[in-house]
C-alpha positions in Angstrom: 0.0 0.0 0.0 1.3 3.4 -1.2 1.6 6.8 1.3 -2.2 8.2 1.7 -3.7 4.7 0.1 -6.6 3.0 1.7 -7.5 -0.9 1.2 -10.6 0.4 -0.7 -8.9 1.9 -3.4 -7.6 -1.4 -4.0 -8.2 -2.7 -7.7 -8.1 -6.5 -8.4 -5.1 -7.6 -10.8 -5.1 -11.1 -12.2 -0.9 -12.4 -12.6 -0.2 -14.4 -15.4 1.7 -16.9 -13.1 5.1 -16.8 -15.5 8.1 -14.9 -15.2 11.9 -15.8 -14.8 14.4 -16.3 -11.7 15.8 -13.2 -10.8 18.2 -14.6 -7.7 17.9 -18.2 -6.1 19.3 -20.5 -3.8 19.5 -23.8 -1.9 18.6 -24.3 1.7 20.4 -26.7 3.0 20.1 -25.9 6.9 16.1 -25.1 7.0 13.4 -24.4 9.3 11.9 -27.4 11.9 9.1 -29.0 10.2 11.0 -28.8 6.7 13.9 -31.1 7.3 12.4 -34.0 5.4 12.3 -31.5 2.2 16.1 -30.0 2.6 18.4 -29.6 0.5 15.0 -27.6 -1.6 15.6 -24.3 -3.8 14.5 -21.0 -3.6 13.9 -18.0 -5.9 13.1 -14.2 -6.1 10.8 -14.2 -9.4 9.9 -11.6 -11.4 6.5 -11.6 -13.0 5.5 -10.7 -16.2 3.7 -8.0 -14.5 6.9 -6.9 -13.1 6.0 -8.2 -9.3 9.0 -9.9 -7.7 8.0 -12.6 -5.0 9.9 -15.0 -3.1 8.7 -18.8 -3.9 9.7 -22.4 -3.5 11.1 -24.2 -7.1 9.8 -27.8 -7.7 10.8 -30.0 -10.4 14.2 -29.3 -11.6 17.7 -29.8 -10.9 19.9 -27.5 -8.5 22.6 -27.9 -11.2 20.4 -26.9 -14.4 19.2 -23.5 -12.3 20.2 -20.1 -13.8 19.4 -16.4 -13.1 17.2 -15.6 -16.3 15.5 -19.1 -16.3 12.1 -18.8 -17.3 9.6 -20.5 -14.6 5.7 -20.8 -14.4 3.6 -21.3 -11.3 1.8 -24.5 -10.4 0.4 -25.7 -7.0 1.8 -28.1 -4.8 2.0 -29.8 -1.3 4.0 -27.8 1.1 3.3 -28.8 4.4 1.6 -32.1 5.9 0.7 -31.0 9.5 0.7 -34.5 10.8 -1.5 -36.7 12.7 -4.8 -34.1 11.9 -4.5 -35.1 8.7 -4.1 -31.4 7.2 -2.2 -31.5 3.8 -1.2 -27.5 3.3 -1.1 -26.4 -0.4 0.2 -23.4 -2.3 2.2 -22.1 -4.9 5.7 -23.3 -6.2 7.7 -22.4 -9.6 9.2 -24.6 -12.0 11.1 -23.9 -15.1 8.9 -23.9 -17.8 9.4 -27.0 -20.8 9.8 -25.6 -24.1 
């Protein structure tokens, strides 16, 4: 939100879901609850719309990553919260197959 903005002002804006890594990296020492997932990579992506936002990358190879890579958005398990059962989902890049 912008100096003098209000929430109301607000204007829906529908993302596209593609853009290309802008910085990444590998966790290898990650928070409790995540161990099971580590090593896992991590990028700042910038949107087509220009937005850059912090996500999780899924399906690719630590070695085949590159600042530039294009990458799309797709939804995917992040979190199984144990013996309640609760599977958490939300949103994850990968590079994008030509």
């Amino acid at each position: 939100m912008a100096l003098g903005e209000t929430p109301d002002t607000w204007e829906p804006l529908k993302l596209s879901g593609r853009g290309e890594i802008y910085s990444f990296s590998v966790l290898r020492q990650v928070p409790e609850g995540y161990e099971l997932f580590a090593p896992y990579p991590i990028a700042l992506v910038r949107l087509e719309e220009g937005a850059l936002i912090t996500a999780q990358l899924t399906d690719c190879a630590e070695a085949d990553l590159e600042i530039g890579m294009p990458v799309e958005m797709v939804t995917r398990q992040l979190v199984d919260t144990g013996a309640d059962g609760v599977l958490v989902y939300g949103y994850k890049f990968r590079p994008v197959v030509q």
